[in-house]
C-alpha positions in Angstrom: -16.9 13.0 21.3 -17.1 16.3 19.4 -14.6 19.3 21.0 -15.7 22.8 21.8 -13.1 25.5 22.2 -13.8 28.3 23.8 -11.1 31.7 23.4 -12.6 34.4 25.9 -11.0 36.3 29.0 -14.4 37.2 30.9 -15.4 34.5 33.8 -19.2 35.8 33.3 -19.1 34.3 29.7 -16.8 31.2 30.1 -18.4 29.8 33.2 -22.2 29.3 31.2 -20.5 28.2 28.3 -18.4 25.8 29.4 -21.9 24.4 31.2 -23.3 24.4 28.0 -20.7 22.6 25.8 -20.3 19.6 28.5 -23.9 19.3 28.8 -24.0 18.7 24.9 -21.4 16.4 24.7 -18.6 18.3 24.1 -15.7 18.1 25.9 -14.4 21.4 26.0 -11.3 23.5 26.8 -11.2 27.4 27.3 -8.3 29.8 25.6 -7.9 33.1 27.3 -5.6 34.8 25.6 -5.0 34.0 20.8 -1.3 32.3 22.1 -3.0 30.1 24.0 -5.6 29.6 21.3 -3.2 28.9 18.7 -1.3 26.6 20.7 -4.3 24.4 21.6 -5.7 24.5 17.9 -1.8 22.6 17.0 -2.3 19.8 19.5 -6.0 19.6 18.4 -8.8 20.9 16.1 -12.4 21.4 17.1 -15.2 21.3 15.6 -16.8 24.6 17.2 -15.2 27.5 17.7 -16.9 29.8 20.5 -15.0 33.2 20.1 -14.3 36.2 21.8 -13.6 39.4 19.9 -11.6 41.1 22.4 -8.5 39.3 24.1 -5.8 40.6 25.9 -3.1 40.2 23.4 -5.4 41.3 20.2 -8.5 40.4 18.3 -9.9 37.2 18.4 -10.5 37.4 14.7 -7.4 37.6 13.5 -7.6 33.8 15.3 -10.1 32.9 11.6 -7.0 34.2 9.4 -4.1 32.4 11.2 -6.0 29.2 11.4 -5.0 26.3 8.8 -7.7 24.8 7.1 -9.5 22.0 9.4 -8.1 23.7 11.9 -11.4 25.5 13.6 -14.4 23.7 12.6 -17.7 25.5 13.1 -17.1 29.1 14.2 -19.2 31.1 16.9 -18.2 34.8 17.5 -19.5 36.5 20.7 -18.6 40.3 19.8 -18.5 42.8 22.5 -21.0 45.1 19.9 -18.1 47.7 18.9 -16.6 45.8 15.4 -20.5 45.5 13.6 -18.9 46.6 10.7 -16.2 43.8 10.6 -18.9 41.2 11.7 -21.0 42.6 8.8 -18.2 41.1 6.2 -18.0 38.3 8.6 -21.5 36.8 8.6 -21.6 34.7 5.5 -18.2 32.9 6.8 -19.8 32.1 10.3 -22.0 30.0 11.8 -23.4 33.0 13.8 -22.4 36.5 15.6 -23.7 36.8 18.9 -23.1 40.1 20.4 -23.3 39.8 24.4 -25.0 39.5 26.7 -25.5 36.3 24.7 -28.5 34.4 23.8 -27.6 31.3 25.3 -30.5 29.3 24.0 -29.5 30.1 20.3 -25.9 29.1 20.9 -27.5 25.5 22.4 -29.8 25.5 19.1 -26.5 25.5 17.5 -24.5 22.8 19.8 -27.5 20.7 19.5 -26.8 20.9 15.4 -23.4 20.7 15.5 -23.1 17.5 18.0 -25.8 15.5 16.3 -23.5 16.5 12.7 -20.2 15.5 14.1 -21.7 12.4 15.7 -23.6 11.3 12.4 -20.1 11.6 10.1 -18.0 10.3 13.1 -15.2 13.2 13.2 -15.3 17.2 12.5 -15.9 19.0 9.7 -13.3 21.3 8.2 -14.6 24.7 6.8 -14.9 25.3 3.2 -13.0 28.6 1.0 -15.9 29.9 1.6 -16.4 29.6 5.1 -19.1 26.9 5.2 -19.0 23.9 6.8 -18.0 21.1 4.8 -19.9 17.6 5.5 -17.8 14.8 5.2 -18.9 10.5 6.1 -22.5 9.2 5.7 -25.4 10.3 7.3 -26.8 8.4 10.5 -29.0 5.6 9.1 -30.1 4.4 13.0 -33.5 6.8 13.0 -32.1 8.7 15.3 -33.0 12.9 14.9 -29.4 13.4 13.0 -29.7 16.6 10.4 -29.5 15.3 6.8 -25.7 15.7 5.3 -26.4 18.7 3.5 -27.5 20.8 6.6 -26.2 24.9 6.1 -24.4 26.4 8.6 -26.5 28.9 10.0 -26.5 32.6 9.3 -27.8 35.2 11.6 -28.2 38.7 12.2 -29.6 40.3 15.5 -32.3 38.2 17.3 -33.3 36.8 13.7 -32.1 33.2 12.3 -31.5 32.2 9.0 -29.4 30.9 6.3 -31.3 31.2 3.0 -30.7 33.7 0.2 -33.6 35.6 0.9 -32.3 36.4 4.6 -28.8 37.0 3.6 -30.4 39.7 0.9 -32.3 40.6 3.9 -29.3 40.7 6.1 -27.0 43.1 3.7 -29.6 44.9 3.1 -30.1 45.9 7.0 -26.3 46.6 7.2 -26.6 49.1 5.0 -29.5 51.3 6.2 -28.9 50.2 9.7 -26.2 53.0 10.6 -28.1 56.0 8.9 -31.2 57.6 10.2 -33.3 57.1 7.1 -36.9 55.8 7.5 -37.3 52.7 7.2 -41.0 50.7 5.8 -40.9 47.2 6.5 -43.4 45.4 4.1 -44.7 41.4 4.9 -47.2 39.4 6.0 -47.9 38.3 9.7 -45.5 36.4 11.5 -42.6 36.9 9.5 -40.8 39.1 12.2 -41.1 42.5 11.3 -40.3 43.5 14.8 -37.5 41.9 15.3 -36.1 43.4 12.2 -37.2 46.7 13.5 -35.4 46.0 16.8 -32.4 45.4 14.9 -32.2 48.1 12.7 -31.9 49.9 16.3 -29.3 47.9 17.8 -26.9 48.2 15.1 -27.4 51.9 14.6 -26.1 55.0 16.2 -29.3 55.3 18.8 -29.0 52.5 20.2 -28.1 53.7 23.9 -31.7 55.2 23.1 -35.0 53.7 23.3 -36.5 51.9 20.7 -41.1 52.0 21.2 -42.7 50.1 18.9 -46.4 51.1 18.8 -49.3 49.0 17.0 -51.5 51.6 15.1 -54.4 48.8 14.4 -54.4 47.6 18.4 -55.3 51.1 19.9 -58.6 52.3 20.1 -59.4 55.8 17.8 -59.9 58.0 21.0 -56.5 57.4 22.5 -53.9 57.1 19.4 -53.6 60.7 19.0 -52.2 60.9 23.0 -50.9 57.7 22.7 -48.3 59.1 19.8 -48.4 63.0 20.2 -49.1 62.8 24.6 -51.8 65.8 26.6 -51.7 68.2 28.5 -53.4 67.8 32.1 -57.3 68.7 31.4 -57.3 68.4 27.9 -60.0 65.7 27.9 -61.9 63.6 30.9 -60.1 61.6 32.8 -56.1 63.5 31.6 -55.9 64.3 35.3 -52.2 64.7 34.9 -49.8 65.7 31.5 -48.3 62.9 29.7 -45.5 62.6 27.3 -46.8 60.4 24.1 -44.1 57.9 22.1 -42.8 60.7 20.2 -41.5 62.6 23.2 -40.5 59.3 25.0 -38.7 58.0 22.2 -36.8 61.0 21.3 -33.0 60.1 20.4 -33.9 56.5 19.4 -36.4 54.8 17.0 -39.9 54.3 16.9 -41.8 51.6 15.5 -45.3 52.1 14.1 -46.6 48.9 12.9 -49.5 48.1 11.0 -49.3 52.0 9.8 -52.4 51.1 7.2 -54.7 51.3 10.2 -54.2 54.6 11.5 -57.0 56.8 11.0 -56.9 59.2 8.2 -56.6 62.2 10.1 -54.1 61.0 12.2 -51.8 60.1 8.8 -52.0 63.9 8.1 -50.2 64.9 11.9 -47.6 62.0 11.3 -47.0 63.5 7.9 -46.3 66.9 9.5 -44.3 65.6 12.2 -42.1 63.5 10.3 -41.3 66.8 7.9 -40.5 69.2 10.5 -39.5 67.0 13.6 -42.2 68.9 15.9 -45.3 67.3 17.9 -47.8 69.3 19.9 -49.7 67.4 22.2 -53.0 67.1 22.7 -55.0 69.8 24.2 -51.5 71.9 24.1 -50.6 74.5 21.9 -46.6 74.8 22.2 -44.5 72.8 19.8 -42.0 70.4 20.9 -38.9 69.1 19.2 -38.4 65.5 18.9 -35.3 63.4 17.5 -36.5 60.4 16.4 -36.0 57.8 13.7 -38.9 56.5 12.3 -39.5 53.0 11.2 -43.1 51.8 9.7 -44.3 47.9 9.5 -47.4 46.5 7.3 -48.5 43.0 6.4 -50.7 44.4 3.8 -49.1 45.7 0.1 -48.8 49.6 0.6 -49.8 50.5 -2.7 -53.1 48.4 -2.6 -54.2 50.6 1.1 -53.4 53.6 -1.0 -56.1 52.6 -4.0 -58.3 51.5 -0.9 -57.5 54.8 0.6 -56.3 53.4 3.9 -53.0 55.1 3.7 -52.3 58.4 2.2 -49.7 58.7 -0.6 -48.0 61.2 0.4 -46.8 59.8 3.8 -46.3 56.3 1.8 -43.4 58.2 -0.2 -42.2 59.7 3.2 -42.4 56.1 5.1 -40.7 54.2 2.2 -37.3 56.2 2.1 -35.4 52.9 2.2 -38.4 49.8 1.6 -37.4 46.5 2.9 -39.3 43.5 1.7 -39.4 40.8 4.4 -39.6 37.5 2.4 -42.8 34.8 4.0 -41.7 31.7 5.6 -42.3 29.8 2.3 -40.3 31.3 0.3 -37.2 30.5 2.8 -38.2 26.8 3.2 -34.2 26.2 3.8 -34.6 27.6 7.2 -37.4 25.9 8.6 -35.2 22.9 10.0 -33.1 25.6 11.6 -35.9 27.5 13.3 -37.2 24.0 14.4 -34.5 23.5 16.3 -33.9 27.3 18.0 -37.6 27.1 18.8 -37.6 23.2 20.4 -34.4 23.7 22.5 -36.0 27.4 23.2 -38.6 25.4 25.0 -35.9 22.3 26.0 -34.8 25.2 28.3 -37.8 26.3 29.8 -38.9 22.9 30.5 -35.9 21.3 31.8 -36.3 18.7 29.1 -34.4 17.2 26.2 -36.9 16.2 23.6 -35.6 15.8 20.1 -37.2 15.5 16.5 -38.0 12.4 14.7 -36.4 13.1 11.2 -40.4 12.2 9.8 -41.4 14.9 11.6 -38.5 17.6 10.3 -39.8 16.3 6.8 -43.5 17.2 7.5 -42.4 20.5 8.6 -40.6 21.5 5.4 -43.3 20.4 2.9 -46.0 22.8 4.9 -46.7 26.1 3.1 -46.5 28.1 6.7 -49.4 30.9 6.2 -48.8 32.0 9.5 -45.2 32.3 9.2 -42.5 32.0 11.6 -44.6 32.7 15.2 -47.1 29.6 13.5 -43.8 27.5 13.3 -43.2 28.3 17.2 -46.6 27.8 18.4 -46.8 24.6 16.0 -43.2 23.3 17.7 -44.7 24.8 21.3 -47.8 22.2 21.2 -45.5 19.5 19.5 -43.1 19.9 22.7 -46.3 19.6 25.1 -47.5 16.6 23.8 -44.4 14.9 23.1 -42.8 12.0 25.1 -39.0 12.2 24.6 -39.1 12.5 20.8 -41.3 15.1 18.5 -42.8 12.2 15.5 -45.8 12.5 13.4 -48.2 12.0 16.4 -47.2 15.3 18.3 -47.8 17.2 15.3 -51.5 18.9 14.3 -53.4 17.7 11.8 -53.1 20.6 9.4 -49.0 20.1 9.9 -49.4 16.2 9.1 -52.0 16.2 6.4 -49.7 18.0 4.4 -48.3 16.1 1.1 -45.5 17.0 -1.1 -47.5 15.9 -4.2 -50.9 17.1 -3.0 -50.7 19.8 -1.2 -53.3 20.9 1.3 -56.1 19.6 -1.2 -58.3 18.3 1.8 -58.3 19.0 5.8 -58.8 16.3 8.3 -60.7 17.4 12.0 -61.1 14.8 14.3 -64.7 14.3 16.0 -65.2 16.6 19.0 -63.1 19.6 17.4 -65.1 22.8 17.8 -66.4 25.2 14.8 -64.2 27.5 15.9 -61.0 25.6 15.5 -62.1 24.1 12.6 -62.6 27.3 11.1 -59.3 28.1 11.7 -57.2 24.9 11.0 -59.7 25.4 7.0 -58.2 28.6 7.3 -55.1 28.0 7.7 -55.2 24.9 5.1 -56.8 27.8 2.3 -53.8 30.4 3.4 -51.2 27.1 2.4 -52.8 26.2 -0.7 -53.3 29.8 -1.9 -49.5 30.3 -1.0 -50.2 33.1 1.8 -52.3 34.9 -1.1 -55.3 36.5 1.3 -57.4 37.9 -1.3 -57.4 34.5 -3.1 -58.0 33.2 0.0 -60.4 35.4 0.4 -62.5 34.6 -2.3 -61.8 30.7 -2.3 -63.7 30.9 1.7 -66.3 32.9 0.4 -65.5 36.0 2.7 -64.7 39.1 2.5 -60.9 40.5 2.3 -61.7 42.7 5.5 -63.4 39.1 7.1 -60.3 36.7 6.4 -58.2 39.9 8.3 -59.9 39.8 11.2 -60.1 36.7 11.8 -56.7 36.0 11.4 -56.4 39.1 13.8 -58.3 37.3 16.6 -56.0 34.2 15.9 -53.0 36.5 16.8 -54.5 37.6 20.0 -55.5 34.4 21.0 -51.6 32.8 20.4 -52.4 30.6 17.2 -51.4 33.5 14.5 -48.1 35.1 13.9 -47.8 38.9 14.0 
C-alpha cells in the first residue's frame, strides 16, 4: 500500500486531505509541526509528500533540505501564497505547488498517478539530484491503466498543468513578468489556455487583492464595445437610462484581459491606444476624464504581425500591447503532457460524477499520437464524452472516431463517419482531421478545404460556442 504524509497545522486542510489519500489507497499519517515530520520520515519514508509551508516551529521547506535521499518520495507543497518567489526556484524540483484554497481535484489527478506508479514498481520511488522522481521495478504487464515507467513528475504553475520544456519555458518566463506591471500580449491558437495564463499573471502579481476582467473583443457586438470598455453616462444613447462604469473603471488597481484584440474595431484600437499612453478613459456620452490604474494584458490566436498586413490591428498599439510577448506553445508541440492532462481532466469529471473510471493504456496511446488542433479544451471535451460513454474503463470504444482513426505512421490521411452522422458534424470531425494533418496550420487548412481563411475562423468560432472547440 503506498503512504501519504501529510505536514500541515490547519484542520480545514488536513481533514479533506486525509479523505483524499485513504480514498486512493494511501494509508496516510498527518505531521503538524517539521519535529514531528522529521521523526515520522526516520521510522518511515513515503512516497508523497503533501506539505505545508507554514508550521508552527518554521517552514515546511526547510523539511526538502533536511530530508535524506528516499526519504520523501513525491513532494506536494500547499503554500499559503506569501513565498511565490521561493516556490518559483522550487517548481522544477516538485511535483506541484498548490497555493490554497487548494484544488483538490488536481491533487487527486496526482494521487491517482502516483498510486497506480507505486503499485506498478511495487515500493516508492526515491527523488533524483534533481528533484525528479526516480522509477525503479518493471512496469505492470496485467492491462491494467498503470502509467508507463518513464511517466514525469508533473510541473505546474497557477491553474495550468504541465511538465514539458515548452511549459517550464513558459513557466519562467511568467515568473518573471508576473510581479511587474508591464503589458503583457499573449500570442496562440484556441484552446491552448490563454486565459488561464492571463489569470495567473494576476495572481502572482502585486494586484492581486484587485480584480482581474477579462473581456472578449470578437464576442461583443460593435454598438456596445465602446461602453462595454470605456462605460456612459445616463442619456448618452437609447436605452443608458442610468450611468455605468465600463471594465476600465471596474478594473482599476488590477488587470484586464482583452482577448482576441485583432477583432476590435479600428476606431476603437485608436481610444485603447490613447488610454493605454495616458491612463485616462472618458466614457461615453461624457466629457470629463477619468483616471484608471490598470494593467493591461492582450490575448490573440491569430499571428499579430499578419492582422497588421491585413490591417486588423494597428501597429502602433501592437508595439504598445507586446511590451513583454509570450508565446503560448499548441498542444502538439507539448505531446509529453497530454497523458497528464488526461488524467486532471478524467478524475476532474471522476469527481463530478461520483465515479472511478480509469484509462485503458490503448486508449492513453491513441491520445498521444493525435495532432490536437483544438488544443487543450478539445482534449477535455474529447476525455468529457469518453467519460459519458464509458463503463468502468475509458478503451478504444469510448473514444471518437477522429481520436481513434488516428495512426502513428499515417497520420490523419483519411476520416471515418459512421452512417447516420449529420453534415454538420461531419464537417467538423473533416475539419478537425485537416487542422491535424496540417499541424494546426489554418491558412493551409484553409486552402486544403477549399475555404476561405475568414470561413475556416468562423466556423471553428461556432464550434467554440457550441462546446466542441477550444478557446
Amino acid at each position: 500500500m503506498p503512504h501519504a504524509l501529510l505536514v500541515e497545522d490547519d484542520d480545514r486542510v488536513i481533514q479533506p486531505l486525509t479523505q483524499i489519500t485513504r480514498e486512493h489507497g494511501f494509508s496516510s499519517r498527518c505531521a503538524r509541526t517539521l519535529e514531528q515530520a522529521r521523526h515520522y520520515l526516520t521510522e518511515r519514508s513515503t512516497d508523497v509528500l503533501l506539505l505545508g509551508t507554514s508550521l508552527p516551529d518554521g517552514l515546511g521547506l526547510d523539511l526538502l533540505d533536511d530530508a535524506r535521499d528516499g526519504q520523501l518520495g513525491e513532494v506536494i507543497v500547499m503554500s499559503d501564497g506569501n513565498d511565490a518567489r521561493a516556490l518559483d526556484d522550487l517548481r522544477a524540483q516538485v511535483r506541484d505547488c498548490l497555493t490554497k484554497p487548494l484544488d483538490l481535484t488536481r491533487i487527486q489527478t496526482h494521487l491517482e498517478i502516483i498510486s497506480r506508479d507505486v503499485q506498478a514498481n511495487g515500493h516508492a520511488r526515491e527523488r533524483a539530484p534533481n528533484g525528479h522522481a526516480r522509477h525503479n521495478g518493471d512496469a505492470a504487464a496485467d492491462g491494467e491503466a498503470a502509467l508507463p515507467d518513464s511517466e514525469p513528475a508533473s510541473a505546474a504553475c497557477g491553474p495550468m498543468l504541465g511538465n514539458s520544456e515548452p511549459m517550464r519555458e513558459l513557466y519562467r518566463m511568467l515568473a518573471r513578468v508576473a510581479p511587474t506591471d508591464a503589458t503583457v500580449l499573449l500570442v496562440g491558437e484556441s484552446g491552448t489556455g490563454k486565459e488561464l495564463i492571463a489569470q495567473t499573471v494576476h495572481e502572482r502579481s502585486t494586484r492581486r487583492s484587485r480584480p482581474m476582467i477579462p473581456i472578449n473583443c470578437g464576442a461583443i457586438p460593435e454598438n456596445l464595445i465602446e461602453s462595454e470598455l470605456f462605460g456612459h453616462e445616463k442619456g448618452s444613447f437609447t436605452g443608458a437610462s442610468q450611468a455605468r462604469r465600463g471594465v476600465f473603471e471596474r478594473a482599476s488597481g488590477g488587470t484586464l484581459l482583452l482577448d482576441e484584440i485583432t477583432e476590435m474595431p479600428a476606431e476603437l484600437q485608436v481610444r485603447l491606444l490613447r488610454v493605454l499612453e495616458t491612463g485616462r478613459i472618458v466614457r461615453v456620452g461624457g466629457e470629463k476624464e477619468i483616471e484608471v490604474d490598470v494593467r493591461v494584458i492582450a490575448a490573440t490566436n491569430q499571428p499579430p504581425d499578419e492582422a497588421v498586413t491585413d490591417g486588423r490591428l494597428r501597429e502602433d498599439l501592437l508595439y504598445r500591447l507586446s511590451v513583454f510577448p509570450v508565446h503560448v506553445p499548441p498542444l502538439r508541440e507539448r505531446h509529453d503532457d497530454v497523458e497528464l492532462l488526461a488524467h486532471h481532466f478524467l478524475a476532474t469529471f471522476n469527481q463530478q460524477a461520483g465515479t472511478r473510471k480509469r484509462f485503458h493504456p490503448g486508449a492513453l496511446s491513441q491520445l498521444r499520437r493525435y495532432a490536437w488542433p483544438g488544443n487543450v479544451r478539445q482534449l477535455r471535451n474529447i476525455i468529457w464524452r469518453a467519460h459519458i460513454m464509458a463503463d468502468d474503463v475509458v478503451d478504444m470504444a469510448s473514444l471518437p472516431a477522429v481520436i481513434s482513426a488516428a495512426s502513428s505512421s499515417d497520420e490523419r490521411q483519411q476520416v471515418c463517419v459512421p452512417l447516420g452522422t449529420s453534415l454538420a458534424d461531419a464537417e467538423r470531425e473533416l475539419i478537425y482531421a485537416t487542422l491535424a494533418h496540417c499541424q494546426g496550420d489554418k491558412r493551409r487548412s484553409a486552402k486544403t478545404l477549399g475555404v476561405s481563411l475568414k470561413t475556416l475562423y468562423n466556423r471553428l468560432n461556432s464550434y467554440k460556442v457550441e462546446g466542441f472547440e477550444n478557446g
